[in-house]
C-alpha positions as CSV (number, residue, x, y, z in Angstrom):
1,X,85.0,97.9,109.1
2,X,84.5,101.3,109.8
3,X,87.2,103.8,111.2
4,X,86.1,105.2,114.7
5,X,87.3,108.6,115.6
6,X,89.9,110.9,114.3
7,X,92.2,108.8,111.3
8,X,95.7,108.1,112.5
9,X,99.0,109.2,111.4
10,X,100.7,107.7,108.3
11,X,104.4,106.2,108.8
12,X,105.3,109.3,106.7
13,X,103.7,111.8,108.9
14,X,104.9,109.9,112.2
15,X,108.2,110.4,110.7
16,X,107.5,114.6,110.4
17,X,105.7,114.9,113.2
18,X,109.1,113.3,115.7
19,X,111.5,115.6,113.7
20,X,109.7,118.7,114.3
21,X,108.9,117.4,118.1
22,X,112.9,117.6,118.1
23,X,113.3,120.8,116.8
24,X,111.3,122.5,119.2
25,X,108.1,123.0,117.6
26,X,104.9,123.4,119.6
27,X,102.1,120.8,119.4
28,X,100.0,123.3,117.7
29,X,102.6,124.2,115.0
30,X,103.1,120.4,114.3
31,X,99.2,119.7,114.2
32,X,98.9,122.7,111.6
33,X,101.6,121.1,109.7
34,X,100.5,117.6,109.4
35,X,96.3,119.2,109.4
36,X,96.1,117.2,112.7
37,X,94.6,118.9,116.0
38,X,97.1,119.0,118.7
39,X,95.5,116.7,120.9
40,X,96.6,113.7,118.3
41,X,99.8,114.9,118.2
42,X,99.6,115.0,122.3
43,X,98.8,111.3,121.8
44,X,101.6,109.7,119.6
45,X,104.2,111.8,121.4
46,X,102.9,110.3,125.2
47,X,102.5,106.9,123.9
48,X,106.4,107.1,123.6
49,X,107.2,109.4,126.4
50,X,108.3,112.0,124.1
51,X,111.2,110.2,122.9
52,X,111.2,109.6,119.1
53,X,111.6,105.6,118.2
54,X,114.9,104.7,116.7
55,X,114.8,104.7,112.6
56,X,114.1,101.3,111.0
57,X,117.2,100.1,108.9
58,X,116.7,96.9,106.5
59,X,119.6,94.4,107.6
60,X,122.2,94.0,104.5
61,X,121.6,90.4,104.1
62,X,117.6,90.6,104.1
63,X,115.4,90.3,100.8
64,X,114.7,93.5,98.9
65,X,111.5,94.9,97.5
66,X,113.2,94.5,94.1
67,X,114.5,91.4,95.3
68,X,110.8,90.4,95.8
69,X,110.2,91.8,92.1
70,X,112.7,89.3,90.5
71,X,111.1,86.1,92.2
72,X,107.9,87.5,91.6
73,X,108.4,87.3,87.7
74,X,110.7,84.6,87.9
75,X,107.6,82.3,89.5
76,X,105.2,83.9,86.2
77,X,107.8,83.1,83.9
78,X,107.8,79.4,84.9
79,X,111.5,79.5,86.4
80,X,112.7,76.9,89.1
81,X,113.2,78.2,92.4
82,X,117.1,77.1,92.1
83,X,117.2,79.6,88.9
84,X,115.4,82.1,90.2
85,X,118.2,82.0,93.8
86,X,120.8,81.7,91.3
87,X,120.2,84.8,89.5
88,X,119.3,86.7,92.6
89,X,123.2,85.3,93.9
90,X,121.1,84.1,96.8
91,X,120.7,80.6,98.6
92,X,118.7,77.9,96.7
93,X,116.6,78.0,100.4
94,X,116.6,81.7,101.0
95,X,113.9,82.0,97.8
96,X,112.1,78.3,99.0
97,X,111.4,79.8,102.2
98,X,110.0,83.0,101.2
99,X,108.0,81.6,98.4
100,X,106.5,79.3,100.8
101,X,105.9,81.2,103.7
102,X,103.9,83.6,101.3
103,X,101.6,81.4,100.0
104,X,103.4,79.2,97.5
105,X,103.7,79.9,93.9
106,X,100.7,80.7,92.4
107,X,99.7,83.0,95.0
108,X,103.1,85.1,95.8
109,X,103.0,88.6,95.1
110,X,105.8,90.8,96.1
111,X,104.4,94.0,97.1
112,X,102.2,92.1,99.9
113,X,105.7,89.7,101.0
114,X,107.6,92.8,101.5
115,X,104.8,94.3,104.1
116,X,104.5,90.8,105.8
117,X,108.6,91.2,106.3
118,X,108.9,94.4,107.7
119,X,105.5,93.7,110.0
120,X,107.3,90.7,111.4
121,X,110.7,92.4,112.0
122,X,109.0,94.8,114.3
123,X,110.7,92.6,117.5
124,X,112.1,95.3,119.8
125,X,114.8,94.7,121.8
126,X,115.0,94.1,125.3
127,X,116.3,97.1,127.3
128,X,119.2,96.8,130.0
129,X,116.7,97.3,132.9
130,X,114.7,94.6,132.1
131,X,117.4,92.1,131.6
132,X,119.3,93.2,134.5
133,X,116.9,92.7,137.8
134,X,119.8,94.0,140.7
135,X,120.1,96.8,138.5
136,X,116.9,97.6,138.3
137,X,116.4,97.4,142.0
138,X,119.3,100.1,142.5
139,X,118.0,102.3,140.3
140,X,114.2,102.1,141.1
141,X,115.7,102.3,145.0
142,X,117.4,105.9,144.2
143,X,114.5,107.3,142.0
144,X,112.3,106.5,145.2
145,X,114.5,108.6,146.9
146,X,114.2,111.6,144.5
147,X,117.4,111.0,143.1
148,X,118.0,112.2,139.2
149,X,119.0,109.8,136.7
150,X,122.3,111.7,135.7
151,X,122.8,110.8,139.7
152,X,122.4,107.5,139.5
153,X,124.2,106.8,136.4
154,X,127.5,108.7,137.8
155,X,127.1,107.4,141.0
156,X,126.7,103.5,139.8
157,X,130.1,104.2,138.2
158,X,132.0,105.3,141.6
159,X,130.0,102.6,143.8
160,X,130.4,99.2,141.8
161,X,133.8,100.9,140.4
162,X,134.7,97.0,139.6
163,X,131.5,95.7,138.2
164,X,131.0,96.8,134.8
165,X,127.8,95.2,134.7
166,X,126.1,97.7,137.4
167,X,126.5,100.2,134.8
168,X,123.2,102.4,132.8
169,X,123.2,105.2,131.0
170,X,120.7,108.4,132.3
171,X,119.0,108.5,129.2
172,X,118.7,104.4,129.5
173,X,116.6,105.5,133.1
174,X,114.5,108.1,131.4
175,X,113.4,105.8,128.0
176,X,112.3,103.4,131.0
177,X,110.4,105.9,132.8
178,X,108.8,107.5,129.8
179,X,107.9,104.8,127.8
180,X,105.5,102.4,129.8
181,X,105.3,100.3,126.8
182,X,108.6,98.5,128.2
183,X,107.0,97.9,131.5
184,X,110.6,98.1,133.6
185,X,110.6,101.0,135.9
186,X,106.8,102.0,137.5
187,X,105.5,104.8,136.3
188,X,105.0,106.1,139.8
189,X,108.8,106.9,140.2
190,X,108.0,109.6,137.4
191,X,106.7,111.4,139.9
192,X,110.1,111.4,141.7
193,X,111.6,113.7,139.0
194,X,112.1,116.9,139.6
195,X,110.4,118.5,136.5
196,X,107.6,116.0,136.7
197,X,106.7,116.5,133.3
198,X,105.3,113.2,131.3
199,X,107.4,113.3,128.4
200,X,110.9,113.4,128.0
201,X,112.9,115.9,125.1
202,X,116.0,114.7,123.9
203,X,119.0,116.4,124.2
204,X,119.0,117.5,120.3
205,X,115.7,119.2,120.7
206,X,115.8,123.2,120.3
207,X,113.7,126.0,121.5
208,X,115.9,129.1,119.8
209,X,114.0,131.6,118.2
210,X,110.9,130.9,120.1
211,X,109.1,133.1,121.9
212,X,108.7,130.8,124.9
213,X,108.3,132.0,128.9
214,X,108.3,135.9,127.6
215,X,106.4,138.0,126.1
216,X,107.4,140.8,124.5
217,X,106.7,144.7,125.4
218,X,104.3,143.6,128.1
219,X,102.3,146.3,130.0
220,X,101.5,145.7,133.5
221,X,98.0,145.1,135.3
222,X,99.4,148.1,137.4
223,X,99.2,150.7,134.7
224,X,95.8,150.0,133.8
225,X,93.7,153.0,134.2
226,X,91.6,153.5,137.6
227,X,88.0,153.3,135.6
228,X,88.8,149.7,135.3
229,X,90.1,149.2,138.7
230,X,86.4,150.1,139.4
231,X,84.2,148.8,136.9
232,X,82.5,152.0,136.3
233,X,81.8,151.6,133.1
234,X,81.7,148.9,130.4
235,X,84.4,147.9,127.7
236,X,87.2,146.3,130.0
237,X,87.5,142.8,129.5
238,X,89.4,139.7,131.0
239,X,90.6,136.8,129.2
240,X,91.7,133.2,129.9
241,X,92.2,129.7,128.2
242,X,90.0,127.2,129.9
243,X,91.9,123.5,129.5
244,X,90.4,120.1,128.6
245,X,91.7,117.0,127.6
246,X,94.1,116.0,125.0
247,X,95.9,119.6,125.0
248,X,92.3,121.1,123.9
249,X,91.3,124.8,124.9
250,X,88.9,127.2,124.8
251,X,89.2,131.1,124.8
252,X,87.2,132.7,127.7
253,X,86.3,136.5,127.6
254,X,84.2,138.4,130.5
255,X,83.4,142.0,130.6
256,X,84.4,143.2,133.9
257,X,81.3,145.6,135.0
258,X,78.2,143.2,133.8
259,X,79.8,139.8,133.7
260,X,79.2,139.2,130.1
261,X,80.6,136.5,128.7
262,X,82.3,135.3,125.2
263,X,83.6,131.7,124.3
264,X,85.6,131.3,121.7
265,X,87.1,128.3,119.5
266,X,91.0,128.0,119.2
267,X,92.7,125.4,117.1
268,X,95.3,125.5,119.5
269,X,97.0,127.0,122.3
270,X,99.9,128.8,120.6
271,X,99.7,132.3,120.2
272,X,98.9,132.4,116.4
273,X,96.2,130.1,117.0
274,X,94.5,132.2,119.9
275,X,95.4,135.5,118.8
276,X,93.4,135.1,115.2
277,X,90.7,133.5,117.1
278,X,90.3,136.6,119.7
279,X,90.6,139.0,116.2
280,X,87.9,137.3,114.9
281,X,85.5,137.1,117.4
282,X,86.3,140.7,118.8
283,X,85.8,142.1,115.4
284,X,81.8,141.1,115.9
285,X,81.6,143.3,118.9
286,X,80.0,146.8,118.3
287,X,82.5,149.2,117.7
288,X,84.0,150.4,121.2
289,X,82.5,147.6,123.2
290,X,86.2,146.2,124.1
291,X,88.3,148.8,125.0
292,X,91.1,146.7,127.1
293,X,91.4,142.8,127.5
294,X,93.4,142.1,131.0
295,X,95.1,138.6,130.6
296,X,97.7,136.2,133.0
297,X,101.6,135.5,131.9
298,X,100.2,132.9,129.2
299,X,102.6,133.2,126.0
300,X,99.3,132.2,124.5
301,X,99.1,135.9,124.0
302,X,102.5,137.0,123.2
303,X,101.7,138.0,120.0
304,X,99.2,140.6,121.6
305,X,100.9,143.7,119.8
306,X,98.9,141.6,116.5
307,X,95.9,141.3,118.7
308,X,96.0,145.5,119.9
309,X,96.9,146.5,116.4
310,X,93.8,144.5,114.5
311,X,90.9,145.7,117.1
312,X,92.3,148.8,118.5
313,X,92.3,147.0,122.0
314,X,94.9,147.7,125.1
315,X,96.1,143.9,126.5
316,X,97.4,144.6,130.2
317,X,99.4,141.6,131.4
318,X,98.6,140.1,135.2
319,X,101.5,139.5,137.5
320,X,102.9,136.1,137.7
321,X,100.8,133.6,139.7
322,X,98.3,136.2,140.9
323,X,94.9,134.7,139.3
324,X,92.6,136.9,141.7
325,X,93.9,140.0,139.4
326,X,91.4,138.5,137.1
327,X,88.9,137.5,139.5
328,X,85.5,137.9,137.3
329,X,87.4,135.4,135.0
330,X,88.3,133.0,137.2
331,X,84.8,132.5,138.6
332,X,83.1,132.2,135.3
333,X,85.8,129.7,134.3
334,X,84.5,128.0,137.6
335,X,81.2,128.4,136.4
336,X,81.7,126.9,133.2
337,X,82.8,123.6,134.1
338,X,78.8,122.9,134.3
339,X,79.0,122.9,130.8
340,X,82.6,121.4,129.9
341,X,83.7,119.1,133.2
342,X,87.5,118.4,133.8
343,X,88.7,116.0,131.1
344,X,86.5,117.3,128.6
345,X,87.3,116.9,124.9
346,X,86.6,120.7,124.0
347,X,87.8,120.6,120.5
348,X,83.9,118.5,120.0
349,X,82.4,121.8,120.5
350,X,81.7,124.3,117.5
351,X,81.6,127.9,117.7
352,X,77.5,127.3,117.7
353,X,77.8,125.2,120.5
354,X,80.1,127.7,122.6
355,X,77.6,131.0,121.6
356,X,75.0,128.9,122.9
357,X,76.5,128.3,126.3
358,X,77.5,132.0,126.6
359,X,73.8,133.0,125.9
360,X,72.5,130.6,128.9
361,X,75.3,132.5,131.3
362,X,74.5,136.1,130.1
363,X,71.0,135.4,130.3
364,X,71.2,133.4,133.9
365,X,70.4,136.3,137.0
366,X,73.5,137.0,138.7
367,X,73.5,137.7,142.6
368,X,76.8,139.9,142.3
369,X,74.5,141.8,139.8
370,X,71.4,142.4,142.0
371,X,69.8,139.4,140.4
372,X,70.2,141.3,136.7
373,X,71.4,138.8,134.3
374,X,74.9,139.8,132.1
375,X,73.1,141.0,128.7
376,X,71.0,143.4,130.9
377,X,73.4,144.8,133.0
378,X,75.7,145.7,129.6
379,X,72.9,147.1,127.7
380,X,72.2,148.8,130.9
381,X,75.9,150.1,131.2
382,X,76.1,150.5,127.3
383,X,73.1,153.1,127.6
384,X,74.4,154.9,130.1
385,X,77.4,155.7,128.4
386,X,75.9,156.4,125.1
């Protein structure tokens, strides 16, 4: 049958995807690495709540893949399954089992008995919430009342200071909140947390050296020059990531005095990904048609010195939480959700299919514009300057 959709991870890449996750990376740096888009990423690290699955370990006493090799040839050669047990040092049984539980003789092969093994071993264990139903009543009772679990677990340990069986770890609480898959703790009390985030980092995990919640040599929306405070003329611009589902963005540009408007394709919101995207697209412009790009407290842009340096382009920074500072933005954001709904996938659309939505906006009349469309009111503005 036919694959549907994007193809999943391999074990391999599962593996390098939860040790980066660990070390701090960024979705986007860990889809570039494993030439997945973030939004898969997004996916495998929510279906575990963030928390990287314990390594698999073959058990000392369990059959090998070369152990699989030696009864293999040992049932071509002819051999008895008591010689075969005896020169593996194993029980007489041990081999009469496996043969027959993978399909006898003449049809065991090894390579396929050793995948059948470790598919069946997959039996996780039960956690101590689920086995433990007055425990799990306490601690569900004290996340309901906005209680932490580092609370819970010190206070278990002072309240039932006799009863060592009322006793759970705070990272025990948080697997059970995080990963639904263990159906112990609703997923309702997440809400209860204080960071109310949906996946959990463990306490190995790193951000050092990144450049997140700053950004670098900033220059305020308050020393932007008075000809843009009042649109006078053309070449100021405002910029802003529009979300969609599965971690998926698009860049959004609008020229301050005609509401024109640019879309553009990122592979991701880090600030490599946006920043080469915004070069790109910027560089199509007519030469001095972008003159300053105003933009929020995103570290999607931190690397904007990269950004002023390859387009010859001033990047003024809002204050933080003040979205009316980029007002034209915001409302053609609004505007676009015509086009691209909350919960959209927007990685589906193409850099075709974004042009073509910015042409039906610039050429759509505009009341704040007198009922001029975008594309006239620049070439108007454009002329005027020439």
């Amino acid at each position: 049958m036919a694959q549907m959709g994007r193809p999943g991870l391999s074990a391999r890449q599962k593996e390098e995807l939860w040790t980066r996750w660990k070390a701090g990376q960024s979705l986007s740096d860990i889809g570039r690495s494993l030439g997945k888009h973030a939004g898969s990423v997004f996916g495998v690290l929510l279906a575990k709540g963030g928390i990287a699955p314990p390594t698999r370990i073959r058990s000392r006493v369990a059959l090998s893949i070369q152990d699989r090799e030696e009864i293999s040839r040992g049932l071509v050669a002819g051999l008895a399954l008591r010689k075969i047990a005896e020169q593996l040092g194993r029980s007489p049984s041990t081999i009469s089992r496996e043969v027959s539980r993978n399909h006898g003789r003449r049809k065991y092969r090894a390579a396929s008995a050793e995948e059948r093994a470790w598919r069946q071993a997959t039996r996780p264990k039960s956690c101590l919430l689920a086995a433990d139903q007055p425990l799990q009543m306490v601690v569900a009772e004290k996340l309901n009342d906005n209680w932490s679990p580092q609370q819970i677990s010190g206070w278990l340990k002072v309240e039932y200071l006799n009863d060592g069986a009322m006793r759970v770890s705070h990272e025990t609480i948080y697997k059970s909140l995080f990963v639904q898959a263990r159906g112990v703790l609703k997923k309702e009390l997440v809400s209860r947390l204080r960071t109310r985030r949906l996946m959990r980092r463990g306490k190995t995990s790193t951000s050092h050296g990144q450049p997140r919640g700053q950004i670098v040599g900033a220059i305020s929306i308050r020393e932007r020059p008075a000809e843009v405070e009042d649109r006078a003329i053309p070449g100021h611009w405002e910029g802003d990531l529009l979300a969609g589902e599965k971690n998926t963005h698009i860049a959004t540009l609008v020229e301050r005095q005609s509401r024109f408007v640019l879309l553009v394709h990122v592979e991701g919101k880090d600030t490599d990904s946006v920043v080469s995207a915004l070069v790109r697209q910027v560089k199509h412009l007519p030469a001095g048609l972008m003159s300053s790009l105003t933009w929020d407290r995103g570290t999607e842009l931190a690397d904007h010195k990269r950004f002023s340096v390859a387009t010859d382009v001033t990047v003024y920074f809002c204050d933080p939480q003040s979205p009316w500072q980029r007002g034209s933005n915001e409302n053609t954001n609004g505007l676009l959700r015509q086009y691209f709904p909350k919960g959209s996938d927007l990685s589906a659309y193409s850099q075709d299919d974004l042009d073509a939505v910015a042409l039906q906006l610039n050429t759509r009349p505009r009341k704040t514009l007198g009922f001029m469309t975008p594309a006239a009111k620049l070439a108007e503005g454009v002329a005027l300057t020439a």
